[in-house]
C-alpha positions in Angstrom: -17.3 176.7 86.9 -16.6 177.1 83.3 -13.4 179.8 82.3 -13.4 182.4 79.6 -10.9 183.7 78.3 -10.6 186.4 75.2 -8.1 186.4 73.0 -6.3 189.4 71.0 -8.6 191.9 69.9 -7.8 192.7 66.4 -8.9 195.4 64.4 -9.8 195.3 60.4 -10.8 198.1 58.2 -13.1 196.8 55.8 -12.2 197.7 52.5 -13.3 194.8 49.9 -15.5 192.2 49.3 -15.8 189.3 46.5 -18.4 187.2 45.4 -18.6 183.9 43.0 -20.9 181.4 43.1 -19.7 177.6 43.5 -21.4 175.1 40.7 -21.8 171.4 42.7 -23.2 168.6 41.2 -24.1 165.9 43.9 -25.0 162.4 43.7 -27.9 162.4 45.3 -28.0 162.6 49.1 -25.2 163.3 51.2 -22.3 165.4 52.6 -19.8 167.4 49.7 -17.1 168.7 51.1 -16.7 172.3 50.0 -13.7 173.5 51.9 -10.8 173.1 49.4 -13.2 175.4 46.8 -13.7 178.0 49.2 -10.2 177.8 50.2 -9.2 178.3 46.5 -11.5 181.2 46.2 -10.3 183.2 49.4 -6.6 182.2 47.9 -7.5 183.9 44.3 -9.2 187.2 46.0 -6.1 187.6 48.5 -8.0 187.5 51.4 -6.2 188.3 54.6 -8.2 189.1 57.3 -12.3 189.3 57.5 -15.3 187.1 56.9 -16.2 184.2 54.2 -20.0 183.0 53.8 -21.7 180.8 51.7 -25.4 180.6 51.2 -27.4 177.5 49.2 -29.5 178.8 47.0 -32.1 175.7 47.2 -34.6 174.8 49.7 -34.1 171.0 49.6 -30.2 170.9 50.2 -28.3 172.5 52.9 -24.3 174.2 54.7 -23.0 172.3 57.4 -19.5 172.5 59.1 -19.0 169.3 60.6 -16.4 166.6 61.0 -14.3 166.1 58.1 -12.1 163.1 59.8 -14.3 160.3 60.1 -16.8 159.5 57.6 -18.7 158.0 60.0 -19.7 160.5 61.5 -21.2 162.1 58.1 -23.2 158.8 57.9 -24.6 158.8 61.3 -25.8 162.7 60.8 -27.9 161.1 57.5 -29.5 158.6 59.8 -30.5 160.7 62.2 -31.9 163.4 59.5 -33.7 160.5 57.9 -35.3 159.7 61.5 -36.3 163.0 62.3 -38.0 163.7 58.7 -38.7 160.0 57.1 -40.1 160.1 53.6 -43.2 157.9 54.5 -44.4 160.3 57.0 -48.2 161.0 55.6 -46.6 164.3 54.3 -49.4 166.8 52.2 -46.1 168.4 50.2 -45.1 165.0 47.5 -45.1 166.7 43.9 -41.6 166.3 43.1 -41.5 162.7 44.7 -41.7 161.3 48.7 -38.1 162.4 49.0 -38.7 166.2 48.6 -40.6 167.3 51.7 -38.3 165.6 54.0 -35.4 167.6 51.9 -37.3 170.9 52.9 -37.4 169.8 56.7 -34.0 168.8 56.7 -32.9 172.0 55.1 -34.6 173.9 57.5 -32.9 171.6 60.4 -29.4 172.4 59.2 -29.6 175.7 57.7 -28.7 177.4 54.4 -25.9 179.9 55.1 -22.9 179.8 57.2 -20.0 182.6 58.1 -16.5 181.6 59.0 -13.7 184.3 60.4 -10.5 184.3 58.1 -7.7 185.3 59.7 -4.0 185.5 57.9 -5.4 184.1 54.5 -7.2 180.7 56.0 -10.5 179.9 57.7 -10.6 179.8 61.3 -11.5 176.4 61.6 -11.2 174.1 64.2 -8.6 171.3 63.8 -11.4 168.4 62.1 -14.0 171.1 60.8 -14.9 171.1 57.4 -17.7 173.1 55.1 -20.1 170.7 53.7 -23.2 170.9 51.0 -25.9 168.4 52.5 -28.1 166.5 49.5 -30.8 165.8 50.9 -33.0 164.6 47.7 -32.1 161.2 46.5 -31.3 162.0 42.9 -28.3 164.0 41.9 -28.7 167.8 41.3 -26.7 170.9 40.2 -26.3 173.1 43.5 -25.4 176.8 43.3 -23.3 178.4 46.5 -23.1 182.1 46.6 -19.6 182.7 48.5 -18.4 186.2 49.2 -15.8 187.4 51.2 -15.5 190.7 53.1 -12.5 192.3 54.5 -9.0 193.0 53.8 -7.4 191.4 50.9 -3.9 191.9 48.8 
């Protein structure tokens, strides 16, 4: 039988939050890692202890915190995404092209906002995690990220 165990309960007072929003300009369709920029914005708000998000503001691109280690892996998620939503699928939704329903699919698949725990100024992430932006459309785009960060900060 599985063990679990809790850690030290810690308690914050929520006193701050920030907010910016992350310009990304893709290539078309794949994984951007985003975890150095959000990183660099918890550094220049002084965040010490509370929560980060980040939320895509388009339905055809998507968050993921994945394996930032081998690449690999990155290219092996694409594959199955294509297989689970192929463009030439007899979709009814093909106004912006046969790559733009399968976007919305995949975005819904993966999800469009993600929360990490900071704790002593730096994400709580396991040792290979990374934050990623998913392209899904095969032309590059200009993708907006809200990020915000609530908690205690210096």
């Amino acid at each position: 039988m599985a063990k679990i165990r809790q850690g030290e309960v810690r308690e914050s007072a929520v006193t701050r939050r920030f907010s910016t929003v992350l310009a990304v300009d893709t290539d078309g369709c794949g994984f951007v890692e985003i975890t150095r920029a959000v990183a660099a914005f918890l550094e220049s708000v002084g965040a010490r202890e509370g929560d980060v998000s980040v939320f895509c503001r388009h339905t055809s691109a998507s968050l993921a915190i994945q394996e930032n280690a081998d690449p690999d892996v990155r290219i092996d998620l694409l594959t199955a995404l294509d297989r689970l939503a192929p463009e030439q699928a007899g979709w009814v939704h093909d106004l912006e092209g046969p790559d733009d329903m399968p976007a919305h699919i995949k975005s819904v698949l993966t999800g469009v906002s993600m929360a990490v725990p900071v704790s002593e100024g730096r994400m709580a992430l396991g040792t290979w995690q990374g934050l990623y932006l998913v392209e899904h459309r095969a032309r590059p785009h200009r993708r907006e990220l809200v990020v915000a960060f609530v908690g205690e900060a210096h």
